[in-house]
N, C-alpha and C positions, 0 to 999 in steps of 0.2 A: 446482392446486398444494396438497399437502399442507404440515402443521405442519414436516415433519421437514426438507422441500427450501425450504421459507419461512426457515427455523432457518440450515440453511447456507448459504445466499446470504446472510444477515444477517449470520452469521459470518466472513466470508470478510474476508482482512486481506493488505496488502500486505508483502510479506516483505523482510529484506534480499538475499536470492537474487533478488526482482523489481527490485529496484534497483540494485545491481550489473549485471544485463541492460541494463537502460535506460541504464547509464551507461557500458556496456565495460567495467567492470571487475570486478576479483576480490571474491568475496563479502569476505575475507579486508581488502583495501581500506577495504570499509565500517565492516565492526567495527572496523580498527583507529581509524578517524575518528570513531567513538561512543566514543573511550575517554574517559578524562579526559587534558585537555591536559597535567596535570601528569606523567603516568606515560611512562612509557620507549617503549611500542610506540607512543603515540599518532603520527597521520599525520594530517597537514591532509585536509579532505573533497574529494573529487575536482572538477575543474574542471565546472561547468554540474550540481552536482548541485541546485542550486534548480530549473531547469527541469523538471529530471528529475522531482524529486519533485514539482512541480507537475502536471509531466503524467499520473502516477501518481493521486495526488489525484484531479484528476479526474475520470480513467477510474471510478475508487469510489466517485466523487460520484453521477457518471454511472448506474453499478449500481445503487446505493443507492434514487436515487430512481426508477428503473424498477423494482426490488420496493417502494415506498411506492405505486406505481400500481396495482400489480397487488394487493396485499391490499388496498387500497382498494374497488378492483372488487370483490374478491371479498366485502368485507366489506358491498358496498349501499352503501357511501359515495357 
């Protein structure tokens, strides 16, 4: 594994496009549920999106520390 493929695995981030997948719904959906409650477009967050994002989570936990393994190895640790 070079610097640059170690770099963007580290990089790598969950989108609102990946959770909208995860949840069925419209990316459109999410953003309006990040807005501030007080403004006009706002929309309550979609039903089960905790799970959602928890399984999301996860998954990136999951990544995370299989590149903390792998530079590990690689570093002699």
């Amino acid at each position: 594994m070079d610097y640059k493929r170690a770099t963007d695995r580290l990089f790598e981030r969950i989108t609102a496009e990946d959770l909208a997948a995860e949840l069925g719904v419209s990316q459109n959906t999410i953003a309006r549920a990040r807005l501030d409650p007080a403004t006009r477009g706002y929309r309550p967050p979609p039903a089960g999106w905790e799970r959602g994002a928890a399984r999301l989570a996860g998954e990136q936990a999951a990544r995370l520390l299989q590149l903390q393994k792998e530079l590990e190895r690689l570093a002699g640790e």
